[in-house]
C-alpha positions in Angstrom: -20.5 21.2 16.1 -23.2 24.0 16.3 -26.7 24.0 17.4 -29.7 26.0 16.9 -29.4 27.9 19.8 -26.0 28.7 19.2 -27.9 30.1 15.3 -30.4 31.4 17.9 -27.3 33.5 20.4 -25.8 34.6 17.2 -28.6 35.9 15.0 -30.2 37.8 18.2 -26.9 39.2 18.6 -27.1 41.6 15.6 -29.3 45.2 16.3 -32.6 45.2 14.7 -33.1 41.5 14.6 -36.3 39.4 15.7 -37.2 35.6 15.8 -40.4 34.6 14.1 -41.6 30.9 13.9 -42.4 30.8 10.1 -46.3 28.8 10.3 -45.7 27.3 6.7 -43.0 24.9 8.2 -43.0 26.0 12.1 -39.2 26.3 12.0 -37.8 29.3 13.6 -35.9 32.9 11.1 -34.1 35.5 12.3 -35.1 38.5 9.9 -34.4 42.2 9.8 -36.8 45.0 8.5 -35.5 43.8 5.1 -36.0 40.5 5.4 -34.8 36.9 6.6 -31.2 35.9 6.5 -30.9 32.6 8.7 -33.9 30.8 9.0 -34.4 26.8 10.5 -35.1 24.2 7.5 -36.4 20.9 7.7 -37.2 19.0 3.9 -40.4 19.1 2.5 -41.8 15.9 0.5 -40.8 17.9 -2.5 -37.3 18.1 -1.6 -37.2 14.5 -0.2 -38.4 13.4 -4.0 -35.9 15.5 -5.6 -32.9 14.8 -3.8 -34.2 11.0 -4.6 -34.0 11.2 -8.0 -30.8 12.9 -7.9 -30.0 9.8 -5.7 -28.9 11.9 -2.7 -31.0 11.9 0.9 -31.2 15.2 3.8 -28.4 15.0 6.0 -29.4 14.1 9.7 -29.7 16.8 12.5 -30.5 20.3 12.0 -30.3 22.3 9.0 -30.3 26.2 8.6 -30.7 28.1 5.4 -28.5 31.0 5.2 -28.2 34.2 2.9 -25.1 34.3 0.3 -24.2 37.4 -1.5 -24.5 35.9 -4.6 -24.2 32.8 -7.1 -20.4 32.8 -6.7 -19.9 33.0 -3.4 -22.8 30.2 -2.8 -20.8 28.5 -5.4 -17.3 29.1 -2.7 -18.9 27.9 0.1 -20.4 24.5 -1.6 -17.2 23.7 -3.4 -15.0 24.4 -0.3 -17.1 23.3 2.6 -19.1 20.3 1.2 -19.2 19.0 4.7 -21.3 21.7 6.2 -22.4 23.5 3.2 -25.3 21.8 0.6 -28.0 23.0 -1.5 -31.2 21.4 -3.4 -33.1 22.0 -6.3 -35.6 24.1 -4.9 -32.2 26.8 -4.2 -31.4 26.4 -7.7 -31.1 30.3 -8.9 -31.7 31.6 -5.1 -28.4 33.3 -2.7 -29.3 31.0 -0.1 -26.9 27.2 1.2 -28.1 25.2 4.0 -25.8 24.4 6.3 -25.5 21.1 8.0 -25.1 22.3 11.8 -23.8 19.0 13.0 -20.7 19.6 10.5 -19.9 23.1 10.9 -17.5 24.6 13.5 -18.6 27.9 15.8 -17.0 30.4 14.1 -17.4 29.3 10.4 -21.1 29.5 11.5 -20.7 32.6 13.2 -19.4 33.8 10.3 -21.8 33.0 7.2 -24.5 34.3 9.6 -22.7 37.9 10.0 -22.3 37.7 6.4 -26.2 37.2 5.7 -27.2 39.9 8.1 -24.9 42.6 6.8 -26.4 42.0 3.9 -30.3 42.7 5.3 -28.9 45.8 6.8 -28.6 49.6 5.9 -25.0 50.4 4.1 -24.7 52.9 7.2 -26.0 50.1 10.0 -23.2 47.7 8.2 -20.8 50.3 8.2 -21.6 51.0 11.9 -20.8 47.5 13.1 -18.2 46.7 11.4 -16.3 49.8 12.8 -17.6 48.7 16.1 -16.3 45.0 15.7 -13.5 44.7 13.4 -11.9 41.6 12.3 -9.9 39.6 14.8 -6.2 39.4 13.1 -3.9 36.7 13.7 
């Protein structure tokens, strides 16, 4: 089980990253210059209407919204990880999941967050890190 200050030690751990409490919703996002890639999210009374009539409900405990490099690999992650991994309406056609942090282990977290701020990065800042941290093996 993760937490948002483990989001919070993660996110912060990546160069050029700041925390900004977003005033629309007051929820925290970690962004780069080019822009947020794992941000706090609560539902709105929209999304509590619309996951109604779809006859689903917001998971308990916190929720983060993370960057996906795409449709398919949103697509991976809900069809693999339904557990931890969900999405709404208001997602429909965005790269984004939410990610239930009361259902997702450390390092799967740890991951999808690397993963959303390489791609809010420069090609060369990406290239950097990754040089710098390669994969574990094993």
């Amino acid at each position: 089980m993760a937490t948002l200050d483990d989001v919070r030690v993660i996110a912060l751990g990546f160069p050029g990253v700041i925390e900004r409490v977003d005033g629309h919703r007051g929820g925290a996002g970690w962004r780069t210059p080019a822009g947020l890639f794992v941000w706090q999210r609560g539902p709105s009374g929209r999304d509590l209407d619309q996951l109604d009539a779809l006859g689903r409900e917001w998971p308990p405990g916190d929720v983060v919204g993370v960057r996906t490099d795409g449709a398919q690999v949103k697509e991976a992650l809900l069809e693999t990880y339904p557990d931890a991994f969900f999405t709404i309406p208001h997602f429909d056609g965005y790269p984004a999941v939410l990610v239930r942090l009361d259902a997702i282990d450390l390092e799967q977290l740890r991951e999808v967050i690397t993963d959303a701020w390489l791609l809010k990065v420069t090609k060369r800042a990406a290239n950097e890190w990754l040089v710098a941290h390669p994969p574990a093996t094993g």
